[in-house]
VOPA-109882 format. One line per field, with one value per residue: residue in three letters; y, x, z of N, C-alpha, C, O in turn. Coordinates in Angstrom, 3 decimals. Example, Ala and Ser with C-alpha at 12.3 -4.5 7.8 and 13.67 -1.06 7.14 Angstrom:
BEGIN
resn ala,ser
nnorth -5.690,-2.250
neast 13.190,12.850
nup 7.800,7.080
canorth -4.500,-1.060
caeast 12.300,13.670
caup 7.800,7.140
cnorth -3.300,0.030
ceast 13.200,12.900
cup 7.800,7.870
onorth -3.319,1.138
oeast 14.236,13.409
oup 8.465,8.039
END
This chain:
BEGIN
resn unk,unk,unk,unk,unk,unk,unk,unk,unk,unk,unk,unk,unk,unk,unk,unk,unk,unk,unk,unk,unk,unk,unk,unk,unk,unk,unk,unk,unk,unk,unk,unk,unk,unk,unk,unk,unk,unk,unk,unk,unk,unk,unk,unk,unk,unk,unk,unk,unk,unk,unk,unk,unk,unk,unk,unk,unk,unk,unk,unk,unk,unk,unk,unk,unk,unk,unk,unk,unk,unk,unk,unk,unk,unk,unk,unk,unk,unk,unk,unk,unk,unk,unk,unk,unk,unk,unk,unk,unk,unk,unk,unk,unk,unk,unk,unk,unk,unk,unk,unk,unk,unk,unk,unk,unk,unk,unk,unk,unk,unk,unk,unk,unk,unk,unk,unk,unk,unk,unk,unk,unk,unk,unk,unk,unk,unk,unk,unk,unk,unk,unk,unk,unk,unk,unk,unk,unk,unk,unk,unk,unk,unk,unk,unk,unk,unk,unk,unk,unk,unk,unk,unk,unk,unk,unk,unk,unk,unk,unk,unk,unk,unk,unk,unk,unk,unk,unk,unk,unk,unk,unk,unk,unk,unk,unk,unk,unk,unk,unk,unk,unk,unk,unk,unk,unk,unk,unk,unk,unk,unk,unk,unk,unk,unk,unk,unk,unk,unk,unk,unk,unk,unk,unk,unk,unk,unk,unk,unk,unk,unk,unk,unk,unk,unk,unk,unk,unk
nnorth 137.950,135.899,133.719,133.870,132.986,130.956,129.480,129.692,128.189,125.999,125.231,125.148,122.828,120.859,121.194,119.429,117.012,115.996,116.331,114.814,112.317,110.518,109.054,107.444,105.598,105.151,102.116,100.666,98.077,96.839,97.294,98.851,102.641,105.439,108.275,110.789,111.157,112.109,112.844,111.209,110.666,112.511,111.445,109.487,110.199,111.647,110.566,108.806,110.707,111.440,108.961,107.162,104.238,103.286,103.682,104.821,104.967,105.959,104.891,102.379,100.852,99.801,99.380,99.576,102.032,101.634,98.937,100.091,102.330,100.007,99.120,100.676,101.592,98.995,99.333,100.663,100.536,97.560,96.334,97.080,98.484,99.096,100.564,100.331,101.386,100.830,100.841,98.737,95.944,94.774,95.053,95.032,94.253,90.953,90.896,92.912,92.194,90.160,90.883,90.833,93.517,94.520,95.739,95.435,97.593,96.586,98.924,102.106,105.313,106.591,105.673,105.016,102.664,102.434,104.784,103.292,101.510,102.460,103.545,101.756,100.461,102.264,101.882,99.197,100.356,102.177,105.711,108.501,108.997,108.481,109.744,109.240,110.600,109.434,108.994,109.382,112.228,114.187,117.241,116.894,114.224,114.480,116.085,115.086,113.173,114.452,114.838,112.691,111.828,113.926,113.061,110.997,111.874,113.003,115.537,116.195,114.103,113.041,114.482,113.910,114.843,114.494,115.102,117.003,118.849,119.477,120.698,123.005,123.879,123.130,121.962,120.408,122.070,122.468,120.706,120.422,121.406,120.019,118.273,120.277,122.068,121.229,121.111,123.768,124.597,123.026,124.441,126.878,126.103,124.724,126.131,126.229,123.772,122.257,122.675,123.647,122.457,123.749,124.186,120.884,121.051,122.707,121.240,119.731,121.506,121.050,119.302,116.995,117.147,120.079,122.377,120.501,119.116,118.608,119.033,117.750,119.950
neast -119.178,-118.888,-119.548,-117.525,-115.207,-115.909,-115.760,-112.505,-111.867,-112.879,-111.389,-108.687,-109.029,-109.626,-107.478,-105.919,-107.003,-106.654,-103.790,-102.956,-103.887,-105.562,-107.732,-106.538,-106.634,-109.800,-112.156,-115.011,-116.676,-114.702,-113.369,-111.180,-112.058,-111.292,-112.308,-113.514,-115.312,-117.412,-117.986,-119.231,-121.171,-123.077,-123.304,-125.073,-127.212,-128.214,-128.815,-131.010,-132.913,-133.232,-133.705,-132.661,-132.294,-130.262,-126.920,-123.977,-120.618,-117.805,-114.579,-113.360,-111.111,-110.627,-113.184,-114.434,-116.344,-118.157,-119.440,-120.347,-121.908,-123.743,-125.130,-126.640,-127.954,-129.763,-131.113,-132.970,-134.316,-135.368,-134.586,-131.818,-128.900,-125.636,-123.000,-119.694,-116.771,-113.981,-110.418,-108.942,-109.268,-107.519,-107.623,-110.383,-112.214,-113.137,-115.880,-117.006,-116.717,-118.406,-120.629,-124.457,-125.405,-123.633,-121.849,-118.955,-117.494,-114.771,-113.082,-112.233,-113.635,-114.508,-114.926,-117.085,-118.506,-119.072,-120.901,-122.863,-123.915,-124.689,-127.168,-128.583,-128.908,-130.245,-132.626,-133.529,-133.644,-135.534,-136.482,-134.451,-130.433,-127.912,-124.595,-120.940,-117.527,-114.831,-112.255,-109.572,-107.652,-107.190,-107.500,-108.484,-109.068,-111.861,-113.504,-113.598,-115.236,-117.491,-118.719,-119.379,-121.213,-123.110,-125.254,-126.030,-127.804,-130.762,-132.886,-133.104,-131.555,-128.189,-124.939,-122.018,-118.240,-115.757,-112.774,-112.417,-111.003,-108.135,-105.111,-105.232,-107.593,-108.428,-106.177,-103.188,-101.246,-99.761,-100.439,-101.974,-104.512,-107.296,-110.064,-111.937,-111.186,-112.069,-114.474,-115.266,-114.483,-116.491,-118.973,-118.550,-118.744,-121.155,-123.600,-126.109,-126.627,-126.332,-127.293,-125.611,-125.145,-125.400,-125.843,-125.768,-123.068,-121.772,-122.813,-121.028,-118.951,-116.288,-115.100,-114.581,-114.857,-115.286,-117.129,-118.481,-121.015,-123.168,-126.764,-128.492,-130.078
nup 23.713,25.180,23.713,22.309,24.000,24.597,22.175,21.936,24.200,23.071,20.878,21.992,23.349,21.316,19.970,22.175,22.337,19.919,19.048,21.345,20.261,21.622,20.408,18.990,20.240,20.348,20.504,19.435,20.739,21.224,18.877,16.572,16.181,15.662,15.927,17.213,19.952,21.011,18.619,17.400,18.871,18.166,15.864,15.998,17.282,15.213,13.413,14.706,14.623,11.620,10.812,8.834,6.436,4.801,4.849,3.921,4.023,3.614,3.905,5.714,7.443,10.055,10.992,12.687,13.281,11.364,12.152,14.539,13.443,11.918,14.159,15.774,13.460,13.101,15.410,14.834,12.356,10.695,8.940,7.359,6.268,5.656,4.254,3.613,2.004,0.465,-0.393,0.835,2.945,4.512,6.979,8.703,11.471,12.265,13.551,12.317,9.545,9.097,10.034,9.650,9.016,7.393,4.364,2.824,0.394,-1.728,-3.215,-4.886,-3.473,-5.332,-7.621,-10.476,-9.940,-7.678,-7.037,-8.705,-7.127,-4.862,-5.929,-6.516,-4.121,-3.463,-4.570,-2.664,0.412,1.620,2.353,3.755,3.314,5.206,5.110,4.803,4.721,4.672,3.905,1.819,2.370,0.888,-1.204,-3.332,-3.873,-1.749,-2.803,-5.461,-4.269,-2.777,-5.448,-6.614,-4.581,-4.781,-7.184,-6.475,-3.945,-2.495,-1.882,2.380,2.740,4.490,4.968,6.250,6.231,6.774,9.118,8.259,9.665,9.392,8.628,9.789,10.702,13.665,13.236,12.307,10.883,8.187,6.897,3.774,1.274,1.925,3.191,4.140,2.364,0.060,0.588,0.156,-2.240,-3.542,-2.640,-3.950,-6.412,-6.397,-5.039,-3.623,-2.815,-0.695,3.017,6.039,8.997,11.486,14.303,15.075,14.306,16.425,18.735,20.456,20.670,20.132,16.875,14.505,11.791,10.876,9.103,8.370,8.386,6.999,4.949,2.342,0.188
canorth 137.647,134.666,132.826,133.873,132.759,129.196,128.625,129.580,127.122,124.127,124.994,124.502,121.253,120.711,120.908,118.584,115.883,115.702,115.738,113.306,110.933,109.601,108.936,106.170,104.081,104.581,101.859,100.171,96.803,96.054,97.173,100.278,103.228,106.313,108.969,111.845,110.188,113.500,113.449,109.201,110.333,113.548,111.300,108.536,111.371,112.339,108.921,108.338,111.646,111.002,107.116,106.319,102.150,102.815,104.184,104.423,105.163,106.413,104.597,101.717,101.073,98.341,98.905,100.105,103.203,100.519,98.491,101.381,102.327,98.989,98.366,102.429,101.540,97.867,99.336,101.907,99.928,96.043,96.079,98.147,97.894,99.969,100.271,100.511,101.503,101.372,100.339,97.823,95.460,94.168,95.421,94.986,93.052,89.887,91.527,94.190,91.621,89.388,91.723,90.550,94.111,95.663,95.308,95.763,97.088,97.010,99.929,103.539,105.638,107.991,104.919,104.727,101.090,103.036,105.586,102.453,100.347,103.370,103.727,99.970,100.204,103.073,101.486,98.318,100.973,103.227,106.546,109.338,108.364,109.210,109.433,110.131,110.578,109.392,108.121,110.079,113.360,115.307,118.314,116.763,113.475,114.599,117.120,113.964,112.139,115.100,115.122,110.955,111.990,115.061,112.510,109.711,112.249,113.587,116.352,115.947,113.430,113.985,114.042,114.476,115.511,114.536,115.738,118.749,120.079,119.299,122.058,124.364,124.057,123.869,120.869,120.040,123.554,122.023,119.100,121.009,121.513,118.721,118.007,121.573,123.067,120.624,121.900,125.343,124.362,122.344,125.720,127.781,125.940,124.614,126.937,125.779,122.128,121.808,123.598,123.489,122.265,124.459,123.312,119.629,121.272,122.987,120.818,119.581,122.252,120.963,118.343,116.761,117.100,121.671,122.978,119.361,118.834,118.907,118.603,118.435,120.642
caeast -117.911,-118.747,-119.391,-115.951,-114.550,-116.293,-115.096,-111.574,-111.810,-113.363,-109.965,-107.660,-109.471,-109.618,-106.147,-105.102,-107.807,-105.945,-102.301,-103.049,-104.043,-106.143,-108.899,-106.423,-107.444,-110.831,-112.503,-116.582,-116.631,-112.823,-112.863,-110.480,-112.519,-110.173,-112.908,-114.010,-116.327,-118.660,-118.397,-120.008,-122.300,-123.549,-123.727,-126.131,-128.943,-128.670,-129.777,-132.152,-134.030,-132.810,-134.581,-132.036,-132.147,-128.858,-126.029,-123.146,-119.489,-116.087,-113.380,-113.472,-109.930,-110.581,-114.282,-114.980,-117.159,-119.193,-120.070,-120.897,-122.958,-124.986,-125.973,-127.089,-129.072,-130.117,-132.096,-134.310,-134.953,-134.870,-134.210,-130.951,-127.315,-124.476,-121.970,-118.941,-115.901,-112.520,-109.194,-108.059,-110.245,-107.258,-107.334,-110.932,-111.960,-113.887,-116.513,-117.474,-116.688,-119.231,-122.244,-125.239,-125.965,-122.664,-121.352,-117.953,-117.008,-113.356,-113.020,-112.037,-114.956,-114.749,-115.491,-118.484,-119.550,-119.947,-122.209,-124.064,-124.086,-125.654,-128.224,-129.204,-129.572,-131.396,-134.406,-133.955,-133.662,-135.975,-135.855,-133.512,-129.423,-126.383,-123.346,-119.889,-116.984,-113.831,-111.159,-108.113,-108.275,-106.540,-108.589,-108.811,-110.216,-112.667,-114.043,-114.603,-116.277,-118.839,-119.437,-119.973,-122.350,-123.796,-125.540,-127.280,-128.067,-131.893,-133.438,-133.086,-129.918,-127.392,-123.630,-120.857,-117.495,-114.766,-111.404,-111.731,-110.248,-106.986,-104.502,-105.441,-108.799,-107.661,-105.067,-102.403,-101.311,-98.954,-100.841,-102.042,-105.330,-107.670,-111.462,-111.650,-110.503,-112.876,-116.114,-115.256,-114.986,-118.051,-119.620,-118.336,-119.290,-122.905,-123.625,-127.357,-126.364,-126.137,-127.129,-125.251,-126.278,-124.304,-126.708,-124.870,-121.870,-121.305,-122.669,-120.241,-117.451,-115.592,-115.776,-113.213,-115.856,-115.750,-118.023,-118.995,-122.496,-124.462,-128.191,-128.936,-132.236
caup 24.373,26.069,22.431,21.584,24.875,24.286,21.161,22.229,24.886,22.582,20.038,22.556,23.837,20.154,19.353,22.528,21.906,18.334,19.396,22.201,19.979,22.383,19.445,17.904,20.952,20.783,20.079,19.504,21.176,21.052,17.300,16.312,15.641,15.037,15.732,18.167,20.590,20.758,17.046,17.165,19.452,17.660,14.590,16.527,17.675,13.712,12.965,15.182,14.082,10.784,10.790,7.515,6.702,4.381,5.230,2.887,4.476,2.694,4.450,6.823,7.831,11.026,10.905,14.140,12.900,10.484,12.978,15.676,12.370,11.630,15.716,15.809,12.267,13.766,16.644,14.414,11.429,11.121,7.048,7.028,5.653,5.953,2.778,3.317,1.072,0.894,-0.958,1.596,3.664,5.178,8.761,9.308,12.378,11.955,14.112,11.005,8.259,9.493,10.654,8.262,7.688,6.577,3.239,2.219,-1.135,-2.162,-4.249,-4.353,-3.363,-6.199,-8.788,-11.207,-9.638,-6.080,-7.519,-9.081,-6.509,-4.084,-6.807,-6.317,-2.794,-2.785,-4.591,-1.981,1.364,1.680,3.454,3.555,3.684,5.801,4.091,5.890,3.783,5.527,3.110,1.366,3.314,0.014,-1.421,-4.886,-3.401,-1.282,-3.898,-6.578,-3.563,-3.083,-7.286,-6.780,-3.562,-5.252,-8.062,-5.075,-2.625,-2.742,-0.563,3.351,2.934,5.683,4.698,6.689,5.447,8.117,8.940,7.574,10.807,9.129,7.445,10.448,11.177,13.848,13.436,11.078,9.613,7.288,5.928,2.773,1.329,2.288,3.216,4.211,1.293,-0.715,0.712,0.080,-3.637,-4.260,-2.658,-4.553,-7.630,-6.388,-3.599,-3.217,-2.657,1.273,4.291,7.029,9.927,12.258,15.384,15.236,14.562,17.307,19.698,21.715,21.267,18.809,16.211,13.718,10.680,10.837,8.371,7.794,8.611,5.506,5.112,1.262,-0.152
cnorth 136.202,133.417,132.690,132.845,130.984,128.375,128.915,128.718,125.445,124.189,124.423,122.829,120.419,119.983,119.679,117.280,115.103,115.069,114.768,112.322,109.982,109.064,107.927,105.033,104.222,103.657,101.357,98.892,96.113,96.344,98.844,101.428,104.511,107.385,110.009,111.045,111.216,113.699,112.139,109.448,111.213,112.416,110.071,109.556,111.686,111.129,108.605,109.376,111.266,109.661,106.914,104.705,102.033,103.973,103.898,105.644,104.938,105.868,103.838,101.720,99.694,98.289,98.979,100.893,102.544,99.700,99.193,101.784,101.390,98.896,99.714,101.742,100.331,98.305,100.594,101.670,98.597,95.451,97.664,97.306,99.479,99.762,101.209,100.028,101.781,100.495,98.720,97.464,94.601,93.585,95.073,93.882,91.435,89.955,92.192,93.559,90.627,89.516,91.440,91.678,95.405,94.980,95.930,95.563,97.602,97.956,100.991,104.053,106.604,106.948,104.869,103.555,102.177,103.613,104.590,101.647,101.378,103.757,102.551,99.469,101.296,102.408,100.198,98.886,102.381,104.268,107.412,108.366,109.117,109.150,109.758,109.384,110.899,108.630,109.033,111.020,114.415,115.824,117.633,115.783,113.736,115.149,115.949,112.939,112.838,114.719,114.059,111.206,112.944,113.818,111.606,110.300,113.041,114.620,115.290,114.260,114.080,113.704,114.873,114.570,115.598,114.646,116.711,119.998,120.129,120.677,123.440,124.441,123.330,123.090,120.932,120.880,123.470,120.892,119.490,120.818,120.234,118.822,119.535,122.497,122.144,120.983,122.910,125.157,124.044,123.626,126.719,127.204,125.178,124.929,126.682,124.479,122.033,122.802,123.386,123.402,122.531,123.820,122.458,120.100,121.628,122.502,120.856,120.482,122.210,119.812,118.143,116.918,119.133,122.009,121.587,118.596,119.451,118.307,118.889,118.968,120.077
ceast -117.873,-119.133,-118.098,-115.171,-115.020,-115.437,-113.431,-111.001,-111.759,-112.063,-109.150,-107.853,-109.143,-108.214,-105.067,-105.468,-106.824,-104.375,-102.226,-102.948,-104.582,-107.027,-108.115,-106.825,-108.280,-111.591,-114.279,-116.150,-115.371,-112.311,-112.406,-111.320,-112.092,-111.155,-113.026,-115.267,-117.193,-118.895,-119.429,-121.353,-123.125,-124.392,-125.266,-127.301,-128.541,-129.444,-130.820,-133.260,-134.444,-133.712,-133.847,-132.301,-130.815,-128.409,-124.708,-121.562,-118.552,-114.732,-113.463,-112.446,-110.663,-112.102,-115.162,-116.314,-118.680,-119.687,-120.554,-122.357,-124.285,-125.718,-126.752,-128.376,-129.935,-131.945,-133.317,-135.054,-134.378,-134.140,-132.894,-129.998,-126.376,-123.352,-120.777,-117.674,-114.559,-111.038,-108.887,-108.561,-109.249,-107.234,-109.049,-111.511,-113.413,-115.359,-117.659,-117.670,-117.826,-120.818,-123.125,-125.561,-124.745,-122.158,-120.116,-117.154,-115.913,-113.721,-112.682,-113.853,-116.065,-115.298,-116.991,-119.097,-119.976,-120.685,-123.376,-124.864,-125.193,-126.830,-129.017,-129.817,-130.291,-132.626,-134.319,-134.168,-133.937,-136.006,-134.240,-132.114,-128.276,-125.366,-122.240,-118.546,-115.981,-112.555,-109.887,-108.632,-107.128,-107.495,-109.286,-110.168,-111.559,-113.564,-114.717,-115.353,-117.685,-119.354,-119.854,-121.351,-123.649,-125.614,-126.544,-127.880,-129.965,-132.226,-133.886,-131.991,-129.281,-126.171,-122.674,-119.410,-116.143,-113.142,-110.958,-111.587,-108.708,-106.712,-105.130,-106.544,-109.159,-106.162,-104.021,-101.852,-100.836,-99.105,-101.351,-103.434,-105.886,-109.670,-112.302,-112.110,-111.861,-114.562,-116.099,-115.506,-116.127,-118.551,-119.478,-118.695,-120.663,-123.104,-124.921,-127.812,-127.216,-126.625,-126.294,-125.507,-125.532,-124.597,-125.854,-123.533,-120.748,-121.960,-122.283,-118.762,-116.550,-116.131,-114.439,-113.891,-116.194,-115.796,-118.526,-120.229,-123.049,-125.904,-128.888,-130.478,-132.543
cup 24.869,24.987,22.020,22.687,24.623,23.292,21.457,22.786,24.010,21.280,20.612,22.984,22.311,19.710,20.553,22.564,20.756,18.885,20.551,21.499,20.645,21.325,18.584,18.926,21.260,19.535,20.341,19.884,20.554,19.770,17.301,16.205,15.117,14.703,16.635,19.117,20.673,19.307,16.855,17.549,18.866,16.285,14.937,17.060,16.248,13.286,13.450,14.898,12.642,10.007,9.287,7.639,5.822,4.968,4.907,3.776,3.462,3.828,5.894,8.029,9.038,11.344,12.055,13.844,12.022,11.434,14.269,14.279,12.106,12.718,16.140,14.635,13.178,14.496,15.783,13.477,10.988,9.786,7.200,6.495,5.678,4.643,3.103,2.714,1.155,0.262,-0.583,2.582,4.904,6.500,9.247,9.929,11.812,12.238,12.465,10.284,8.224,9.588,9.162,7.763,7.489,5.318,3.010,1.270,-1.352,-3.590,-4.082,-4.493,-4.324,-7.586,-9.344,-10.286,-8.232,-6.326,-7.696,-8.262,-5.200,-4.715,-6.461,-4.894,-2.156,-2.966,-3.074,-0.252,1.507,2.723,2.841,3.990,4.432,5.263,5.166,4.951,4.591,5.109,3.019,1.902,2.143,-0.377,-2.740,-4.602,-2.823,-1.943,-5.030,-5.681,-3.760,-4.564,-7.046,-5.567,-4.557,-6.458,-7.388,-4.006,-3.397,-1.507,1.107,3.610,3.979,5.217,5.679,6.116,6.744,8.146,8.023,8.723,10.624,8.530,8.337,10.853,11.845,13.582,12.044,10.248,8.691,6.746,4.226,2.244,0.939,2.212,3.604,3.075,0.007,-1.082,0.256,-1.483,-4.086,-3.912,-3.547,-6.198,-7.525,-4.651,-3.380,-3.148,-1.368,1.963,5.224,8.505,11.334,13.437,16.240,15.551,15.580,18.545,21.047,21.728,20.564,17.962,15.078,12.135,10.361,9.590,7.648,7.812,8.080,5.461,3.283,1.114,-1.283
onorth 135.505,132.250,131.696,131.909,130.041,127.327,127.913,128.263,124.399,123.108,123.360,121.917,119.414,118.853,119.180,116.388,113.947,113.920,113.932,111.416,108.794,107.881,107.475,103.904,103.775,103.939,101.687,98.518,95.216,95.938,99.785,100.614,104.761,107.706,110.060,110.321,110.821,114.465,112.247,108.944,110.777,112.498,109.939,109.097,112.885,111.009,108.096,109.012,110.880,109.591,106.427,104.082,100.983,104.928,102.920,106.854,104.007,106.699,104.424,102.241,98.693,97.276,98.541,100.354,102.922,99.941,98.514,101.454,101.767,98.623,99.547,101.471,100.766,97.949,101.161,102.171,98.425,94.474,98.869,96.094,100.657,98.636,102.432,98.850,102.723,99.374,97.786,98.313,93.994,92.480,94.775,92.764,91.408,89.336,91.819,93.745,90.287,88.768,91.677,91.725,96.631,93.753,97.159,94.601,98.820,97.711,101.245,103.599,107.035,107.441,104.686,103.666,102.550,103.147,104.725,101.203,100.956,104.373,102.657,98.634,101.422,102.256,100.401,98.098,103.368,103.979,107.128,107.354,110.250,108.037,110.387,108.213,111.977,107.823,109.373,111.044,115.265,115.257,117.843,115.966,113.193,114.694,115.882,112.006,112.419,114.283,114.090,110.693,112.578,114.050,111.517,109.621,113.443,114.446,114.258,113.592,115.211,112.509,116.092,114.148,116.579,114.273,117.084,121.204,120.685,121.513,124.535,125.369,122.594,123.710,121.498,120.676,124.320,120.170,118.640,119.809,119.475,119.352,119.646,123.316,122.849,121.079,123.187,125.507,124.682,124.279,127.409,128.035,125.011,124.325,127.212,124.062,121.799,123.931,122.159,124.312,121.649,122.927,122.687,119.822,121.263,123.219,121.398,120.298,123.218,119.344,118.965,116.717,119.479,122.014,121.597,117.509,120.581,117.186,119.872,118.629,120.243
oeast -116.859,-119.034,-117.591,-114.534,-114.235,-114.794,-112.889,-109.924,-111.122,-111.820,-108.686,-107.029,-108.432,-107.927,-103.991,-104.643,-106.402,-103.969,-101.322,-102.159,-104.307,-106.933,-108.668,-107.219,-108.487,-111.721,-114.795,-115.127,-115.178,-111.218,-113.012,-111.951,-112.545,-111.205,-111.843,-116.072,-118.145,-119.723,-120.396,-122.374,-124.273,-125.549,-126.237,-128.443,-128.756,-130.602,-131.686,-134.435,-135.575,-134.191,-134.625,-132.472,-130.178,-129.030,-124.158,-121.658,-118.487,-114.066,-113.592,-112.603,-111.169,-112.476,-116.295,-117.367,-119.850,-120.893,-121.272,-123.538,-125.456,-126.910,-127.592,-129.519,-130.780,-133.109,-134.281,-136.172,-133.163,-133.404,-133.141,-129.999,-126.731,-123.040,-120.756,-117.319,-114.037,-110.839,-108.673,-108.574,-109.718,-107.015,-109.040,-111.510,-114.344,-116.146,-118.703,-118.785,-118.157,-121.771,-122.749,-125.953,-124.852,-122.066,-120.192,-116.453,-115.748,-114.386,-112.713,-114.812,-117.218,-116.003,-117.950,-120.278,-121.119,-121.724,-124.488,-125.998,-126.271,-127.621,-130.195,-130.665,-130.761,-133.504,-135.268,-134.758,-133.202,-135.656,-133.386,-132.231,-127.880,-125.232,-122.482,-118.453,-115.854,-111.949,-109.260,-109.850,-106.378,-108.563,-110.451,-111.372,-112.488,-114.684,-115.895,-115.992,-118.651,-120.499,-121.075,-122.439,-124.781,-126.803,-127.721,-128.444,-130.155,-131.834,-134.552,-131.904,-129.523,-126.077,-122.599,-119.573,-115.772,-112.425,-109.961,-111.825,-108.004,-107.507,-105.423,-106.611,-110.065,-105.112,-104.261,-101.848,-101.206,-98.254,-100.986,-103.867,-105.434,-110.336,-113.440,-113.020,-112.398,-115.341,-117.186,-116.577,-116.745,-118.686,-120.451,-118.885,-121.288,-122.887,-125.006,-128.955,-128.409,-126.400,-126.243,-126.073,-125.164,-123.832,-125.360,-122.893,-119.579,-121.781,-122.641,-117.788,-115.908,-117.258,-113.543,-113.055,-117.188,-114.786,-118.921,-120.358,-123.476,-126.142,-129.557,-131.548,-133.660
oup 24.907,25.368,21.502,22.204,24.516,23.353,20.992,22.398,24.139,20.743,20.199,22.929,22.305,19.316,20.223,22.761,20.775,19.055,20.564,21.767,20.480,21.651,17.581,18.637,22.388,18.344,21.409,19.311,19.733,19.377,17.815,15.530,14.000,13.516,16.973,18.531,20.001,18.814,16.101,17.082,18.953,15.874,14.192,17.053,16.423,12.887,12.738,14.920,12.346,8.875,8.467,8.687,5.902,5.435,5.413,3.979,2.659,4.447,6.968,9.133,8.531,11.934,12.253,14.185,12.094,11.475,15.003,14.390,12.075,12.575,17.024,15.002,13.961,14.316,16.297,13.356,10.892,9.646,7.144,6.276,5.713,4.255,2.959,2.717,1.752,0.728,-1.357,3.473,5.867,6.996,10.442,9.415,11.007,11.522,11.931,9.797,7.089,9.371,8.014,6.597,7.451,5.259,2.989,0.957,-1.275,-4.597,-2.878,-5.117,-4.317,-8.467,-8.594,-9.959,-7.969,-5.858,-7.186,-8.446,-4.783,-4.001,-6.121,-4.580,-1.025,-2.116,-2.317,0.486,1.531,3.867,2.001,4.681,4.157,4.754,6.196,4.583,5.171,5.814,4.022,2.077,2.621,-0.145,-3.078,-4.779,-3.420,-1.710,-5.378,-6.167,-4.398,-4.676,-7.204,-5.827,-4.871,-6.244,-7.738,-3.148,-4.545,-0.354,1.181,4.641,4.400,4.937,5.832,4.971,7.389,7.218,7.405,8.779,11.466,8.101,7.857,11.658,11.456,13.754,10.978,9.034,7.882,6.227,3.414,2.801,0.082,1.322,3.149,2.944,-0.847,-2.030,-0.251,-1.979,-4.938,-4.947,-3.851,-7.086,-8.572,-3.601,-2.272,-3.332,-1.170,1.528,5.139,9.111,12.110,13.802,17.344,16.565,15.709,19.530,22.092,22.458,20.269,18.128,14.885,11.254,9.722,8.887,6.482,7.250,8.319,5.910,2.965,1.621,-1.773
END
């Protein structure tokens, strides 16, 4: 009862966190970040257990999250880089574009070169990788991101899988099937991919990433 009653609680918090919109003004040192701040911080104790030196990101947008990313990597290993990806580099701050160890590659995330280019920096950054897959939030997309992940990821990888609290879970009931709906597929057609790493997940109560904390085997 008192599991049920929790998670009842961390929906509703859930669902006014979201429609607030307080999370478009948070930002990392003055730079946008457009995240869950229990979800940032969840993802910084994964890292630091974790000890990744890359760390390859789906969708910058102002670059907040990438640079919260590199200064998290920074402090655990001195040879890192951060890769991130994304259509349109326009918005991000000078801050991000600058940092010696982020890279940003114009491209969609679902392209052959990104696969290649995460191949390339695996041999130069060794160690397991974080991934977090935060671009087009449609079902199709997200689904050919996993297949492009599925291919660079090796046992004890960590991937997250975010805003798949959209289309109802609990937010957005009428946005249509999305990051969500994406996972459920790849499961259902390689169901001994991922674990789930419920643990993280439920944390802090809620999380904008639900059923998105993956741990490949």
């Amino acid at each position: 009862m008192r599991k049920l009653f929790s998670k009842y609680i961390g929906s509703i918090y859930h669902r006014w966190y979201y429609k607030s919109k307080v999370w478009h003004g948070t930002t990392f040192l003055g730079v946008t970040t457009l995240k869950s701040v229990s979800d940032m911080w969840n993802y910084q104790e994964i890292i630091a257990e974790l000890k990744p030196s890359l760390l390859v990101e789906f969708g910058t947008r102002h670059g907040g999250s990438a640079l919260y990313f590199a200064m998290v990597l920074s402090a655990i290993n001195a040879k890192c880089k951060v890769l991130s990806v994304d259509v349109d580099h326009s918005l991000v701050s000078p801050l991000t574009r600058n940092h010696a160890n982020i890279e940003l590659m114009l491209s969609s995330s679902t392209d052959q070169k990104v696969r290649e280019r995460i191949r390339e920096l695996r041999r130069q950054y060794a160690g397991p990788v974080f991934f977090i897959l935060d671009s087009d939030h449609s079902k199709d997309h997200v689904f050919a991101e996993l297949m492009l992940v599925k291919d660079v990821t090796l046992a004890g990888d960590y991937v997250i899988v975010e805003d798949s609290n959209i289309n109802g879970h609990p937010v957005l009931p009428r946005f249509g099937p999305g990051p969500y709906e994406a996972i459920q597929a790849y499961e259902q057609r390689f169901p001994g991919d991922y674990e789930h790493d419920e643990h993280r997940e439920n944390k802090f109560g809620f999380t904008f990433a639900v059923r998105g904390f993956l741990v490949r085997k």
